[in-house]
FILUMPA-805371 format. One record per residue (C-alpha): residue number from 1; x, y, z. Coordinates in nm, 3 decimals. Example, Ala and Ser with C-alpha at 12.3 -4.5 7.8 and 13.67 -1.06 7.14 Angstrom:
! residues 2
ZARO num px py pz
ZARO 1 1.230 -0.450 0.780
ZARO 2 1.367 -0.106 0.714
//
This chain:
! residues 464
ZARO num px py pz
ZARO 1 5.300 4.556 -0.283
ZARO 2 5.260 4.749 -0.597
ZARO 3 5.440 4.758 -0.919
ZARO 4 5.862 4.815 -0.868
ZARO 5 5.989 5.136 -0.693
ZARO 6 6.297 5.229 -0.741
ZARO 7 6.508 5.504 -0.511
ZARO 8 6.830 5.621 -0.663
ZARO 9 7.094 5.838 -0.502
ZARO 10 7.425 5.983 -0.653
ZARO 11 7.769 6.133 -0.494
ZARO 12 7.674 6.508 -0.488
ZARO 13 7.902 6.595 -0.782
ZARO 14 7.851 6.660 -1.143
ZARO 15 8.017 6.348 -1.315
ZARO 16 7.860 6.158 -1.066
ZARO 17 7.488 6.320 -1.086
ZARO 18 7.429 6.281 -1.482
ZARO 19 7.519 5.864 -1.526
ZARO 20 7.298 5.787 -1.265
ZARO 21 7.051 6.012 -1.346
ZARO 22 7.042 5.907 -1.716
ZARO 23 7.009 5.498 -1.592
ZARO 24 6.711 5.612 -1.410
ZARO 25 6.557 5.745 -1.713
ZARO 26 6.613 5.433 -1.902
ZARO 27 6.462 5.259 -1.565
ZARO 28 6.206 5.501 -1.633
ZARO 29 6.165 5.404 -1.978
ZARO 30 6.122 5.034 -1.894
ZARO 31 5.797 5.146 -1.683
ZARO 32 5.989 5.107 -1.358
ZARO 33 5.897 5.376 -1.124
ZARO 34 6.182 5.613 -0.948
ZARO 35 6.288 5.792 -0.680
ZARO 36 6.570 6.025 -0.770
ZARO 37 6.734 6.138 -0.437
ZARO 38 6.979 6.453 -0.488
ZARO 39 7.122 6.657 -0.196
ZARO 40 6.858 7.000 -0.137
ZARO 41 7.200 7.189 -0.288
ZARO 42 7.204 7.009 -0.572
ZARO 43 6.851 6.950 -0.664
ZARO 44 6.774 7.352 -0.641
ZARO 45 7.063 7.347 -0.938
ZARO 46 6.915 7.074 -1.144
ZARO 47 6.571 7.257 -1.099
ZARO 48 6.662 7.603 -1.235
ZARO 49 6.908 7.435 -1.532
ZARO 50 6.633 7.206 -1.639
ZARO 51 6.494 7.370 -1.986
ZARO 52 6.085 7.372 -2.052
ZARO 53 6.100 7.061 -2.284
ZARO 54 6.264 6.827 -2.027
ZARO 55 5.967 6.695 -1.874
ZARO 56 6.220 6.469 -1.615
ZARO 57 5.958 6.531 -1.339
ZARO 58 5.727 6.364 -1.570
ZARO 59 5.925 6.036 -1.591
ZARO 60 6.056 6.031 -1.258
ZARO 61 6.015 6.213 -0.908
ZARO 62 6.283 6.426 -0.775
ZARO 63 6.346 6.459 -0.441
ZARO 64 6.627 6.541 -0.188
ZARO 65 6.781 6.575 0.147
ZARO 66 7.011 6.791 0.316
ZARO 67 7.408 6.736 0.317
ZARO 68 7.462 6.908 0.648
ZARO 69 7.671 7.129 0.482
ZARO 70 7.539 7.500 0.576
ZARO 71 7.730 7.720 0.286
ZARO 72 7.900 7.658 -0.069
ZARO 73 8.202 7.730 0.049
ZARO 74 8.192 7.413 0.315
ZARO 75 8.106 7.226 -0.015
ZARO 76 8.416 7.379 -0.155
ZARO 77 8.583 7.204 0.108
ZARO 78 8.573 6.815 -0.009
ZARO 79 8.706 6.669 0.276
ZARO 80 8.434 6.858 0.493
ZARO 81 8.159 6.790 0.256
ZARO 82 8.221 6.430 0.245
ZARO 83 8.265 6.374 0.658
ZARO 84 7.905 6.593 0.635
ZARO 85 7.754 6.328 0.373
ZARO 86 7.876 6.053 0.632
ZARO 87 7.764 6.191 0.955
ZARO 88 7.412 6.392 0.831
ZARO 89 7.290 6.179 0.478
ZARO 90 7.219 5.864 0.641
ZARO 91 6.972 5.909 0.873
ZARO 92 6.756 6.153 0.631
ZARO 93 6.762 5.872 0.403
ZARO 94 6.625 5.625 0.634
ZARO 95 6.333 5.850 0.737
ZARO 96 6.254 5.926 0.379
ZARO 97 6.247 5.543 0.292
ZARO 98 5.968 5.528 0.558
ZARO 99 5.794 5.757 0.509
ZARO 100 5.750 5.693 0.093
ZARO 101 5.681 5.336 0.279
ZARO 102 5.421 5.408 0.455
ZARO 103 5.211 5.419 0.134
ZARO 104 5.129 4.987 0.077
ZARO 105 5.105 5.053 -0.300
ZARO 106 5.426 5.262 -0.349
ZARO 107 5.689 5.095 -0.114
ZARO 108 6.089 5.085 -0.245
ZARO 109 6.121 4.797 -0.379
ZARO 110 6.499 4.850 -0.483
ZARO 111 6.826 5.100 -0.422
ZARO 112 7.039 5.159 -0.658
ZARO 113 7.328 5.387 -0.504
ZARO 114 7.653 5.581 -0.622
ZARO 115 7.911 5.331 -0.507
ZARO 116 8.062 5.605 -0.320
ZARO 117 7.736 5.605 -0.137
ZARO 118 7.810 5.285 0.013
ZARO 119 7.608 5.354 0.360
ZARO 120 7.291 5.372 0.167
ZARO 121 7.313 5.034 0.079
ZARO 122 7.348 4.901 0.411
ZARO 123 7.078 5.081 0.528
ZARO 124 6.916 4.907 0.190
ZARO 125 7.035 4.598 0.419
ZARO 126 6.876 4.734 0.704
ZARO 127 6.557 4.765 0.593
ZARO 128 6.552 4.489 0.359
ZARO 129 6.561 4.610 0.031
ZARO 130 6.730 4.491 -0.236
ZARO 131 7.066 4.705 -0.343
ZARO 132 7.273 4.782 -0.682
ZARO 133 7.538 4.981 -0.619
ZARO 134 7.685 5.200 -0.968
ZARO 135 7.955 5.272 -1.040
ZARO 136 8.016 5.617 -1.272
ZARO 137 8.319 5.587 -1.355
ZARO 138 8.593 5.413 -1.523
ZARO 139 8.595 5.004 -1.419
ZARO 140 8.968 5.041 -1.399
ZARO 141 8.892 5.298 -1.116
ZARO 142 8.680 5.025 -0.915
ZARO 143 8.962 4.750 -0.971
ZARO 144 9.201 4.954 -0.836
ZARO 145 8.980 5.049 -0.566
ZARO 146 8.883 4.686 -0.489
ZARO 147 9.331 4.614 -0.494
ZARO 148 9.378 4.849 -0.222
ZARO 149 9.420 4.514 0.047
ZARO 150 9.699 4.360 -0.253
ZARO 151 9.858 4.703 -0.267
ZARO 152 9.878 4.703 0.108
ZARO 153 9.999 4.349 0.131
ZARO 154 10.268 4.446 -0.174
ZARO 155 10.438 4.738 -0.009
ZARO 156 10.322 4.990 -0.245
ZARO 157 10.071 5.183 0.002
ZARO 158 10.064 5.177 0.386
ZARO 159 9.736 5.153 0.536
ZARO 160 9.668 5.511 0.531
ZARO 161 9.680 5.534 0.132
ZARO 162 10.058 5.696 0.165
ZARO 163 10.295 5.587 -0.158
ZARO 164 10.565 5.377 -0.031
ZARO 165 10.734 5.244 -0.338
ZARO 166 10.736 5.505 -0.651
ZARO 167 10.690 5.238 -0.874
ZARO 168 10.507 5.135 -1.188
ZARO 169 10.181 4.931 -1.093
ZARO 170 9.946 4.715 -1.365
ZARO 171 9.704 4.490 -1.228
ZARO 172 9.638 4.301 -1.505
ZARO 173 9.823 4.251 -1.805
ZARO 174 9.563 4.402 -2.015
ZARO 175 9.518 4.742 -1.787
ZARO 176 9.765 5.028 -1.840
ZARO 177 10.035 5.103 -1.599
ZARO 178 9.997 5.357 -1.322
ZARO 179 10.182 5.580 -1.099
ZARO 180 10.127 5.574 -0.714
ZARO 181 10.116 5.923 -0.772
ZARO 182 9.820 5.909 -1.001
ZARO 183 9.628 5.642 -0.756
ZARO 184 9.260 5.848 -0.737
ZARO 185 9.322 5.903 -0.341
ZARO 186 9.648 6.009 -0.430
ZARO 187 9.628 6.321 -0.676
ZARO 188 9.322 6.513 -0.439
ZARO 189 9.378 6.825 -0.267
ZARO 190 9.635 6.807 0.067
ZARO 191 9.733 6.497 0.216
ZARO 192 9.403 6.543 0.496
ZARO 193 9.144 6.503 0.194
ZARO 194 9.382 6.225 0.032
ZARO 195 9.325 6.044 0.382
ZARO 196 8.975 6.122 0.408
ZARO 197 8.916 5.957 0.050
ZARO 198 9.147 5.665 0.074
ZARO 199 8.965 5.574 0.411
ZARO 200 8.595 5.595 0.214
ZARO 201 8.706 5.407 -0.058
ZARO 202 8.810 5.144 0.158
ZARO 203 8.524 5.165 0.374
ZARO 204 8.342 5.099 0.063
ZARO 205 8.505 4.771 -0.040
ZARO 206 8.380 4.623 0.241
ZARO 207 8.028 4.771 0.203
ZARO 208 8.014 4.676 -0.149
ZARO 209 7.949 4.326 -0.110
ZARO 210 7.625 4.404 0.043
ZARO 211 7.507 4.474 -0.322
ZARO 212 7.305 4.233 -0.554
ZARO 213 7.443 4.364 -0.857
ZARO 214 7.739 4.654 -0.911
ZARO 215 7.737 4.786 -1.244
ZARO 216 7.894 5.056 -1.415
ZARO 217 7.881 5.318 -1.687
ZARO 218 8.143 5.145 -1.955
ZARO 219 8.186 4.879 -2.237
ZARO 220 8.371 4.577 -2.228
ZARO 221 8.510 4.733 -2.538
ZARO 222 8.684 4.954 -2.370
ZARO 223 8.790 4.760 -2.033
ZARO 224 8.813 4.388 -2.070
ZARO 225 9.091 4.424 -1.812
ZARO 226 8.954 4.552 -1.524
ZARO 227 8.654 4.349 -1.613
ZARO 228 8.794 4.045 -1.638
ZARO 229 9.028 4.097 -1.322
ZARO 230 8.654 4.202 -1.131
ZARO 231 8.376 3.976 -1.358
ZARO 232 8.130 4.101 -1.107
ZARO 233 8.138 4.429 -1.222
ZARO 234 7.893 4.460 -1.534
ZARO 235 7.911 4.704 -1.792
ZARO 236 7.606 4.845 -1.881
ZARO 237 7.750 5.129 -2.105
ZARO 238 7.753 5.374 -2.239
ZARO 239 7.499 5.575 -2.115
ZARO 240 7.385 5.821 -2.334
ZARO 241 7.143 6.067 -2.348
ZARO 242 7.087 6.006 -2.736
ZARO 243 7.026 5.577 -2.672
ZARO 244 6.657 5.685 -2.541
ZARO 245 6.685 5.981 -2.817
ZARO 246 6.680 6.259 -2.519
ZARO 247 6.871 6.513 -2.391
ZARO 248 7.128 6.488 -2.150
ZARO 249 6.939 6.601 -1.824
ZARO 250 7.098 6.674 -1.444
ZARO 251 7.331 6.962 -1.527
ZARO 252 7.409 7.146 -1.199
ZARO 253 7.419 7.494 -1.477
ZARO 254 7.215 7.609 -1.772
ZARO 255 7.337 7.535 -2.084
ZARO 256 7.379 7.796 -2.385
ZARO 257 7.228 7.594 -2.623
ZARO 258 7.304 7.894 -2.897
ZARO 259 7.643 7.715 -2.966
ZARO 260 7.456 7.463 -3.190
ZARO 261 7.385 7.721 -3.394
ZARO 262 7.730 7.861 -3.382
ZARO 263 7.842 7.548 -3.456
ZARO 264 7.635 7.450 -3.763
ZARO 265 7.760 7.774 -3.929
ZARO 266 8.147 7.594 -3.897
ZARO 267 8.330 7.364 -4.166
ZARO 268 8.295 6.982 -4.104
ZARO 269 8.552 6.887 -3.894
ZARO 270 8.738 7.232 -3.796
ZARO 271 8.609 7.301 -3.434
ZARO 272 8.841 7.244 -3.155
ZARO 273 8.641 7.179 -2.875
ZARO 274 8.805 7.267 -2.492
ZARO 275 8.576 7.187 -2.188
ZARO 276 8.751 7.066 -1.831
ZARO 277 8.431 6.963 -1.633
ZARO 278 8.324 7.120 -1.302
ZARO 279 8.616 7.111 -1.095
ZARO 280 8.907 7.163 -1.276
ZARO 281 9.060 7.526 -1.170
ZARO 282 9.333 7.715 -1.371
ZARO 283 9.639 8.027 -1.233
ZARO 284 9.616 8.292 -1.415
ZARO 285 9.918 8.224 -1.608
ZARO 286 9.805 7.881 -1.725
ZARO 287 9.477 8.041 -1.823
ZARO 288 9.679 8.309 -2.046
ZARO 289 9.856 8.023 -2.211
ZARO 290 9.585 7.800 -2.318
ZARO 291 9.411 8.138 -2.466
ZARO 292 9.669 8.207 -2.646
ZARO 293 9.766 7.870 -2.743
ZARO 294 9.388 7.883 -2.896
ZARO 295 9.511 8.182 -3.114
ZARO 296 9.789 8.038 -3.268
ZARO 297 9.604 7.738 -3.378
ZARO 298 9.399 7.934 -3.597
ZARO 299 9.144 7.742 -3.581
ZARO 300 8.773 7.774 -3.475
ZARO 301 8.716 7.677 -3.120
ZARO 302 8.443 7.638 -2.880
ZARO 303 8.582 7.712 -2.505
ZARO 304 8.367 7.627 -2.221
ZARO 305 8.493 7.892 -1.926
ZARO 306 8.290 7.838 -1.625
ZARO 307 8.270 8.141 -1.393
ZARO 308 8.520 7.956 -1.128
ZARO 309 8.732 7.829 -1.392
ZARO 310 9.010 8.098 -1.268
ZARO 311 8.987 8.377 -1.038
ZARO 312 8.786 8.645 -1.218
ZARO 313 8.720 8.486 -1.544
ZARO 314 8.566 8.744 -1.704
ZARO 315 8.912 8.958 -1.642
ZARO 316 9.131 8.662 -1.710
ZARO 317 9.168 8.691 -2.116
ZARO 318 9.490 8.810 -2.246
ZARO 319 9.440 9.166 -2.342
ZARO 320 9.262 9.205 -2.681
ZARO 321 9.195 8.834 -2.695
ZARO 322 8.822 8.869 -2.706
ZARO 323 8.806 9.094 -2.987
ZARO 324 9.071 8.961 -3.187
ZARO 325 8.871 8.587 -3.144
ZARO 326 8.555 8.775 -3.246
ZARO 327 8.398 8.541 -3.525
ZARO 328 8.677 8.259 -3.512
ZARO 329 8.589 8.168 -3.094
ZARO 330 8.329 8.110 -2.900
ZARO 331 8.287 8.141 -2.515
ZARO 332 8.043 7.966 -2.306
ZARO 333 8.019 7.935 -1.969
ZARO 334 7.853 7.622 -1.992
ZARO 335 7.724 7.409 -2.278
ZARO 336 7.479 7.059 -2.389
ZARO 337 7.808 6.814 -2.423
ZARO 338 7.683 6.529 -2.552
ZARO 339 7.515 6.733 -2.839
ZARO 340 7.792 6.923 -2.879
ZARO 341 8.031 6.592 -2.928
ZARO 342 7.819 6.498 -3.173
ZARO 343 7.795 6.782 -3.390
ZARO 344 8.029 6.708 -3.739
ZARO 345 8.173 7.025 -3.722
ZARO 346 8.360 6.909 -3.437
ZARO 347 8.760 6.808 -3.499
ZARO 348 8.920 6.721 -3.188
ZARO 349 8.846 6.754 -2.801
ZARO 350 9.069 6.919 -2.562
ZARO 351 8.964 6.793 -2.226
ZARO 352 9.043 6.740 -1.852
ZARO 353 8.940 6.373 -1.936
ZARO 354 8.652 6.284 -1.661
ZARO 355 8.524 5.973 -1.761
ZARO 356 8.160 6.119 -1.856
ZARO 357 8.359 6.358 -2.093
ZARO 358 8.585 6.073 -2.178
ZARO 359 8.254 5.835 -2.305
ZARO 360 8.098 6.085 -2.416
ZARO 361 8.411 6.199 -2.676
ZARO 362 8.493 5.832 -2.782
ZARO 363 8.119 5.751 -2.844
ZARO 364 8.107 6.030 -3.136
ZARO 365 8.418 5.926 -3.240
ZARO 366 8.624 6.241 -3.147
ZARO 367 9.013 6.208 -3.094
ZARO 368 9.144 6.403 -2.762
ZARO 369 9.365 6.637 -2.652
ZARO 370 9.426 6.564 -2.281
ZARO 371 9.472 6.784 -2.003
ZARO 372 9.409 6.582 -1.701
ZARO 373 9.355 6.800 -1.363
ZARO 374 9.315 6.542 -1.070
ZARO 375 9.182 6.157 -0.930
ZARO 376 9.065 5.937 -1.224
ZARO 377 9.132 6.204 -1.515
ZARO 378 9.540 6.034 -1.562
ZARO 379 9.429 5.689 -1.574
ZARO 380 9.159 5.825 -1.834
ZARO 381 9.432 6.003 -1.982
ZARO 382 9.623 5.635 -2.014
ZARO 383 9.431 5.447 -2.179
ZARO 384 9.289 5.726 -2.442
ZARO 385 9.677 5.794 -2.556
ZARO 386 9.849 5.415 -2.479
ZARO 387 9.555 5.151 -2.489
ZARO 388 9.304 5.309 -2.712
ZARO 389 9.545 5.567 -2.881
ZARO 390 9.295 5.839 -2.990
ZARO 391 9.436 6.135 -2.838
ZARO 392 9.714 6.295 -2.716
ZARO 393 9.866 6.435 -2.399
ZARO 394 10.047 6.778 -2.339
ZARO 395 10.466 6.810 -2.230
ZARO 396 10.471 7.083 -1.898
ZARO 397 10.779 7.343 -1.934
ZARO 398 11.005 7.364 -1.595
ZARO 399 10.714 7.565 -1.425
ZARO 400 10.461 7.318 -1.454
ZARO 401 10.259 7.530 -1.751
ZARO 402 10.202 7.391 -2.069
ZARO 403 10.301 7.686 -2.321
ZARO 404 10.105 7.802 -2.549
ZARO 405 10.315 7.638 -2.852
ZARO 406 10.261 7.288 -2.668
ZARO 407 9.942 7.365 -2.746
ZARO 408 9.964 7.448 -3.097
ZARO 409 10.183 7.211 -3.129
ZARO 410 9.989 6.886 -3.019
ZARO 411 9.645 7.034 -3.204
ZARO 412 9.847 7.033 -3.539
ZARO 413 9.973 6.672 -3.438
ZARO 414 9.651 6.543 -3.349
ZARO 415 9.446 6.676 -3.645
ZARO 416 9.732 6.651 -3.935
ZARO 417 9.938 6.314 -3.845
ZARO 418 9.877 6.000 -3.777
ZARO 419 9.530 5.794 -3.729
ZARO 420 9.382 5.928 -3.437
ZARO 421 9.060 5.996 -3.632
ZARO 422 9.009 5.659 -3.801
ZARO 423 9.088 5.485 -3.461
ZARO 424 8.840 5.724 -3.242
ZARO 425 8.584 5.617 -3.522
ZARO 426 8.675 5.217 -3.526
ZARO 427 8.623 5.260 -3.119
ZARO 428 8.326 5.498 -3.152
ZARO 429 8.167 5.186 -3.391
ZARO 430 8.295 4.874 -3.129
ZARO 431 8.180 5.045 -2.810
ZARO 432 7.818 5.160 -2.951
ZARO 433 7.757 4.796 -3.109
ZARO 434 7.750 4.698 -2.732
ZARO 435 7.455 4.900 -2.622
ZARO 436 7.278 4.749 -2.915
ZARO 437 7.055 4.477 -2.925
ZARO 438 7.245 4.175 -2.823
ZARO 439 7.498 4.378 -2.737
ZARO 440 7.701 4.287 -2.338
ZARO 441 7.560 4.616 -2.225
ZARO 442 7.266 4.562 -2.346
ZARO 443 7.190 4.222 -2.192
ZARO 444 7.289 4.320 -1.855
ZARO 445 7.061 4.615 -1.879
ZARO 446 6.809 4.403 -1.978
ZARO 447 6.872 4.101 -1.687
ZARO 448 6.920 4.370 -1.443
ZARO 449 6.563 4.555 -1.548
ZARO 450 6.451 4.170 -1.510
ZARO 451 6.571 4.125 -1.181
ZARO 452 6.440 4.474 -1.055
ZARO 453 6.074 4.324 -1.159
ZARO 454 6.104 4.015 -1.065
ZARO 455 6.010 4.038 -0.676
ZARO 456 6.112 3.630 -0.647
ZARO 457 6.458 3.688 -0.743
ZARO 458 6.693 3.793 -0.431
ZARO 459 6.983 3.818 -0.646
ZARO 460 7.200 3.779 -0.953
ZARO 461 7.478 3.637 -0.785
ZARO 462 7.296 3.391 -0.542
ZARO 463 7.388 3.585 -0.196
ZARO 464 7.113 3.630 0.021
//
C-alpha cells in the first residue's frame, strides 16, 4: 500500500462542485493524493473554464463518469437527472475504484463523498474503504434533514415529505424558525421532484451512518445550533479559495476576470454587487424590475446575468437601459466571486443567498440584500436577516414581483441605516478566527487530515 489516496465525488451542481473541490485542494496541500470524480458533463465545463495559471491538474487528477443523462435538457430536468445519478453513477464508480486499484502502489485509501452522494459511500462499505461524507451546505440544512423521522412522528410532514401542519418549526432553541413551506424538499420545482428529493434525502439519513466522519463547509460561529443539536457534524469552515492563497477553481463557466479592473477604478465601498448563482431563473417582468430598480439606486453596480438567467437575456433590458448604465454598470455573464467579495470597493451584496455565496459574502464582511429563489436559499435568508442580522430581505407586491422601488428602497436601508456593516465585519472577524490556527475548523481539518494518514485508525467515532 502506498502513501494515502484519496477519491472525491460531488452532487453534479455548481454550489455543490466548488466546496468539495476546494477541500481537495487543501487535501492536496497536505501531500495527500486525490482523485477528483466529476460527471463527463461537468468535467468538460470545469476543463474549458479553468484559466492557464490554475495548474489544478497539477495538484490533483481529474477524472469522471457518465450521469446517464444523454442531453442538457434531461439535466434541466432535476428529478430525471437525479433518478439517472441513482440508477447509472454507481456502478461506473465501482469499476473505476478497481481499476485505479489494480495499481498496488496507488490503491484508494479513502472516499470522501457529497452527502447527497450517499450510494458512494456504501459502495466505500462495499469495498472496504474508509468514507467521509461532506456536507456543502448550511449545517442547519443537515439537521433538518437528519429531523425528518421527528417531523414525521410530530405531524408536521407525512411520509412522503407533504406539509401537514402550516406551522412554525425550530429545532433547537438556538436555530431560526422555519416554514414547512421553506423545508429544502419543499420549495423545488412540482410536487414529483419535491417527492423525488424528500425520498433521497431520507434515503440518505440512513446511508449516512456508514461514514467515519461527516463534515461540512461552516463555522461553529455561525451554527452552534444545528451543531450542537447534531455534534457529529464537524465544521471545517470556511472554505476559501484565499486560506491556501489560490483562486477559487471548479466553475462550470469562464469568468470575466476584467471586472477587477472595473472594479478598482470604483469608490471604496459604492459597488452594489447582484449575483443569484446557477439556477436561479427570472420572468421577464421581474427581470425589468430589478434593472430598473438598479437605476434608481444610482449607484455603481456589478450584475452578474448568466445567459439562462431569463429567456433571451441579451433582449431582456428595459429599453435604453444599457446605454443609459454605460459607465455607472457593469454586466457579466459570469464572474471570480470570491475575489470579487473581497474587493473594498464593494458595498453591499444582493444575492439569491446559496450558502457558497452566503460564506463567501459574510467572510469579507459584506452586508446582504436577499433574494432567495428556492431549497436552502430561505433558511440562508433567516439567519443572515434574524440570527446574524447583516442583511436584509425584499417585501413582494400582490403579483409576487418585488418593484423596482423595493429595491431602491432596501439598498438605501441597508447602506445608510442601521449597523449592518459593523455587524457583517464583527462576523467576518469571529468566523475567520476559526479557520486559524487553533481555531474549531482548523483542528478538525487537521484530525481529519490525521485520520486520512493514519492507515491504523478505522475511525473518529469508534464504529467499525
Amino acid at each position: 500500500m502506498g502513501s494515502p489516496h484519496v477519491i472525491a465525488i460531488p452532487y453534479p451542481a455548481q454550489g455543490h462542485v466548488i466546496p468539495l473541490m476546494e477541500l481537495a485542494l487543501c487535501l492536496a496541500n497536505q501531500g495527500i493524493r486525490v482523485t477528483f470524480v466529476n460527471t463527463e458533463f461537468d468535467h468538460e465545463r470545469i476543463i474549458k473554464s479553468l484559466s492557464n495559471e490554475q495548474n489544478v491538474s497539477d495538484m490533483m487528477q481529474l477524472v469522471s463518469i457518465p450521469d446517464g443523462s444523454e442531453t442538457w435538457n434531461d439535466r434541466k430536468d432535476a428529478g430525471k437527472l437525479i433518478l439517472s445519478i441513482i440508477q447509472v453513477m454507481p456502478g461506473k464508480m465501482e469499476s473505476l475504484i478497481e481499476k485505479i486499484n489494480q495499481s498496488e502502489n496507488d490503491q484508494i485509501t479513502c472516499l470522501i463523498a457529497d452527502e447527497s452522494m450517499g450510494w458512494a459511500l456504501e459502495i466505500a462499505k462495499k469495498m472496504g474503504i474508509r468514507a467521509a461524507a461532506f456536507w456543502p451546505v448550511a449545517a442547519s440544512v443537515l439537521a433538518l434533514k437528519l429531523s425528518i423521522p421527528k417531523l414525521i412522528d410530530d405531524g408536521i410532514i407525512d411520509t412522503t415529505g407533504a406539509v401537514l401542519k402550516n406551522q412554525m418549526v425550530q429545532l433547537s432553541p438556538t436555530m431560526p424558525a422555519m416554514k414547512p413551506e421553506h423545508f429544502v424538499w419543499a420549495c423545488i420545482g412540482d410536487l414529483a421532484l419535491q417527492r423525488i428529493v424528500f425520498d433521497v434525502m431520507s434515503g440518505t439519513n440512513r446511508i449516512v451512518k456508514l461514514a467515519d466522519w461527516v463534515i461540512c463547509n461552516t463555522s461553529d460561529e455561525l451554527e452552534v445550533g444545528a451543531l450542537t443539536l447534531y455534534p457529529k457534524i464537524l465544521p471545517i469552515g470556511p472554505l476559501l479559495a484565499s486560506h491556501r492563497l489560490g483562486k477559487s477553481v471548479g466553475s462550470f463557466w469562464p469568468e470575466d476576470s476584467d471586472c477587477l479592473a472595473w472594479l478598482d477604478k470604483q469608490p471604496e465601498q459604492s459597488v452594489i454587487y447582484v449575483a443569484f448563482g446557477s439556477l436561479t431563473i427570472f420572468d421577464q417582468t421581474q427581470f425589468s424590475e430589478l434593472a430598473l430598480g438598479l437605476e434608481l439606486c444610482n449607484k455603481p453596480f456589478l450584475w452578474v446575468v448568466r445567459q439562462d438567467l431569463t429567456a433571451e437575456a441579451e433582449n431582456a433590458y428595459p429599453k435604453g437601459f444599457k446605454d443609459r448604465m454605460e459607465g455607472r454598470g457593469r454586466v457579466a455573464s459570469w464572474v471570480p466571486q470570491q475575489q470579487v467579495l473581497s474587493h473594498p470597493s464593494l458595498a453591499c451584496f444582493l444575492s439569491h443567498c446559496g450558502w457558497n455565496s452566503t460564506i463567501e459574502g459574510l467572510s469579507n464582511g459584506v452586508p446582504f440584500l436577499c433574494w432567495p429563489y428556492f431549497a436552502d436559499q430561505f433558511l440562508n435568508q433567516s439567519y443572515i436577516c434574524d440570527v446574524w442580522k447583516i442583511g436584509l430581505g425584499f417585501e413582494r407586491d400582490a403579483n409576487g414581483i418585488i418593484p423596482r422601488e423595493e429595491i431602491k428602497n432596501k439598498i438605501e436601508k441597508l447602506l445608510n441605516v442601521g449597523d449592518y456593516k459593523e455587524r457583517a465585519m464583527d462576523l467576518q472577524a469571529k468566523v475567520l478566527n476559526g479557520v486559524k490556527k487553533d481555531g474549531i475548523s482548523d483542528e478538525n481539518f487537521n484530525n481529519f487530515v490525521k485520520w486520512i494518514k493514519d492507515d491504523k485508525n478505522h475511525s473518529c467515532y469508534g464504529q467499525s
